[in-house]
N, C-alpha and C positions, 0 to 999 in steps of 0.2 A: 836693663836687667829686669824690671818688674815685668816689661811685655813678655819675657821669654820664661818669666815665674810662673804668671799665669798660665800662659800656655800649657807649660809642664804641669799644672795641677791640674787642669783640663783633661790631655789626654793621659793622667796616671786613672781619673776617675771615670774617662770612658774605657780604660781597658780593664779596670777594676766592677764598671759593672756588665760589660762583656764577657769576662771570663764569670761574675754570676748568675746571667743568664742562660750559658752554657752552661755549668754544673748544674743548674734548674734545669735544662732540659736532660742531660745524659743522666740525672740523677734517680730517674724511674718515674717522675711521675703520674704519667700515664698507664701506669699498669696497676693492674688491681689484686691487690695486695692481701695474705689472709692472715687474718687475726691470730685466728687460734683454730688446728687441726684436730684439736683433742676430742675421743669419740665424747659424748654428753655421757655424765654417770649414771648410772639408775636412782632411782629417786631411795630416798635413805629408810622411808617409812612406808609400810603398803600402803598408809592414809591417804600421801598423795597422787596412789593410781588410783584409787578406789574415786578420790574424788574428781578424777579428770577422765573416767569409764563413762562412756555414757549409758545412761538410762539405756535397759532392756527393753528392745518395741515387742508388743505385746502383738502375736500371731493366733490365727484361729483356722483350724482345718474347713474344709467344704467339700463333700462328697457329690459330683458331677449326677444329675440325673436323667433323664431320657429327656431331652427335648432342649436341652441348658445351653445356652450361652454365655459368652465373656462376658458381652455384653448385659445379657440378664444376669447373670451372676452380680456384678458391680451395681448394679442397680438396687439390689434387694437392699432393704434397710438395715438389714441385721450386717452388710459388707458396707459398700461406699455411698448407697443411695443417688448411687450417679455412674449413668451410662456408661461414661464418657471416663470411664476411670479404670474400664476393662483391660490399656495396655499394663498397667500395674499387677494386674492378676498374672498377665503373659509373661512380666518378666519376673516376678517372682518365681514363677512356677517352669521358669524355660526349661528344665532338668525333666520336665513331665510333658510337657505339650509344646510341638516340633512346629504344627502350625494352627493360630490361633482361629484360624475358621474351624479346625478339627479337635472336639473335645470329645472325650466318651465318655459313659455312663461308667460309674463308679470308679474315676478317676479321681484322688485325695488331690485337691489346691490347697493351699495357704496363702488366706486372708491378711498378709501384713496391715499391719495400723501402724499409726504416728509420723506418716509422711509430712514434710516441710509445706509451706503454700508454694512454693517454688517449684518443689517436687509434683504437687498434687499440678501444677499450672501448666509444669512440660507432660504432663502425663495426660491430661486432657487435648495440649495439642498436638498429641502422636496422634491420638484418635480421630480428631479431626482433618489430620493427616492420612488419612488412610482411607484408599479410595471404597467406594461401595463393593458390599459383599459381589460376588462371583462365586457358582458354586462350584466344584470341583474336587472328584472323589479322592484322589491322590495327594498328599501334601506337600505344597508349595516347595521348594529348592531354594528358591527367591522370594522374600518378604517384600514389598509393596513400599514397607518404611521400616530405616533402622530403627529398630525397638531398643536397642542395647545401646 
């Protein structure tokens, strides 16, 4: 009688953890689950947009002159004092100039300032992306490098 006790405790506890691991599986665990749908409220005080707005970057106009380049543009001291910083002019100003070999005289740019080093780093290797001038009086259709 003890052989046939055991037994029975045996297969009550392997069907007792069978039907657990079965409810473990059909019971969702693998699905991913959401917390909470609720839209976020808006903050209760204007203090905490004001102080999660960032900082306003600080822009300067430049008026194109006979002869100017992106290239020289970015260079001058009074802008980036670096060549190589001319795709930042272009994308700033892509709403004014269609192709960055073709600038004209008394065209308004703006000079953004407060670029990241991150920013200022891909901005440098667009330029070094981009193959040697070719001159060409019509404006490009096809940029050379995504600038955007």
């Amino acid at each position: 009688m003890k052989k046939g006790t055991k037994a029975g405790v045996f297969l009550s506890f392997g069907a007792f953890l069978t039907v657990g691991i079965m409810a473990f599986l059909f019971s969702g665990c693998g699905e991913k689950k959401v917390e909470n749908t609720e839209v976020p409220k808006a903050p209760e005080t204007n203090e905490a947009v004001q102080a999660a707005a960032p900082t306003p970057v600080p822009a300067e106009k430049y008026v194109v002159k006979e002869g100017d380049t992106l290239w020289a543009i970015s260079n001058q001291s009074e802008n980036y004092s670096d060549s190589f910083e001319w795709p930042l002019i272009f994308k700033t100003n892509r709403d004014e100039i269609v192709d960055p070999d073709q600038i004209t005289p008394g065209q308004v740019l703006i000079i953004q300032r407060g670029q990241t080093a991150e920013q200022t780093e891909h901005t440098r290797q667009l330029a070094s992306d981009t193959p040697a001038f070719v001159s060409h009086e019509e404006p490009r259709t096809t940029l050379p490098v995504n600038y955007f």
